[in-house]
Structure formats: C-alpha cells, structure tokens
C-alpha positions, 0 to 999 in steps of 0.5 A, a space after each residue: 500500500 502507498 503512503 501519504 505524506 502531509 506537512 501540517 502547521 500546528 499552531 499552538 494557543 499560546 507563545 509559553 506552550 511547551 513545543 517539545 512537550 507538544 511535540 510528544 503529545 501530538 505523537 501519542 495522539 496519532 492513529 495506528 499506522 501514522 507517525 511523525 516523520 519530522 517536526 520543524 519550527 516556524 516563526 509566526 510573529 510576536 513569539 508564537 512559534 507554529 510546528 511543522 509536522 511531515 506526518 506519514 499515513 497509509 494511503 485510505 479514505 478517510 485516515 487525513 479526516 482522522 489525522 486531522 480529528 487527532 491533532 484538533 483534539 490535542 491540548 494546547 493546540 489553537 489551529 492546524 494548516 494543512 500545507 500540502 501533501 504527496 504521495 511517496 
C-alpha cells in the first residue's frame, strides 16, 4: 500500500506552550499506522512559534479526516494548516 505524506502547521494557543512537550503529545495522539516523520519550527510573529509536522499515513479514505480529528483534539493546540501533501 502507498503512503501519504502531509506537512501540517500546528499552531499552538499560546507563545509559553511547551513545543517539545507538544511535540510528544501530538505523537501519542496519532492513529495506528501514522507517525511523525519530522517536526520543524516556524516563526509566526510576536513569539508564537507554529510546528511543522511531515506526518506519514497509509494511503485510505478517510485516515487525513482522522489525522486531522487527532491533532484538533490535542491540548494546547489553537489551529492546524494543512500545507500540502504527496504521495511517496
């Protein structure tokens, strides 16, 4: 089975959020079969920092729905962005 790759930024609420306790939570909170393959940062403004998640999933109906139900429903996640996303 193929795989998709999404790049995700993930905004957190607030500039004091914990990015690397962040970083762990949003792991643990992905559904089977789905990992992080890398995270990056990216200044936004005024001290908030987004994360940049590549994450890696099977390619099937409805996984990037749940993917995004995951991270929505993470602590101290404000917004996510689906950047763009390829097939590997």
């Amino acid at each position: 089975m193929a795989k998709v790759v999404a790049q995700i930024k993930i905004f957190p609420t607030e500039t004091t959020v914990d990015l690397g306790e962040l970083r762990k939570k949003i792991e643990n909170a992905l559904p089977p079969q789905t990992s992080v393959a890398r995270f990056d940062e990216e200044p936004i403004a005024f001290g908030l920092v987004a994360l940049i998640a590549r994450v890696v999933m099977p390619e099937e109906e409805g996984r990037m729905e749940k993917v995004e139900e995951a991270l929505k429903s993470v602590e101290n996640v404000g917004e996510i962005q689906v950047v763009n996303v390829w097939r590997t």
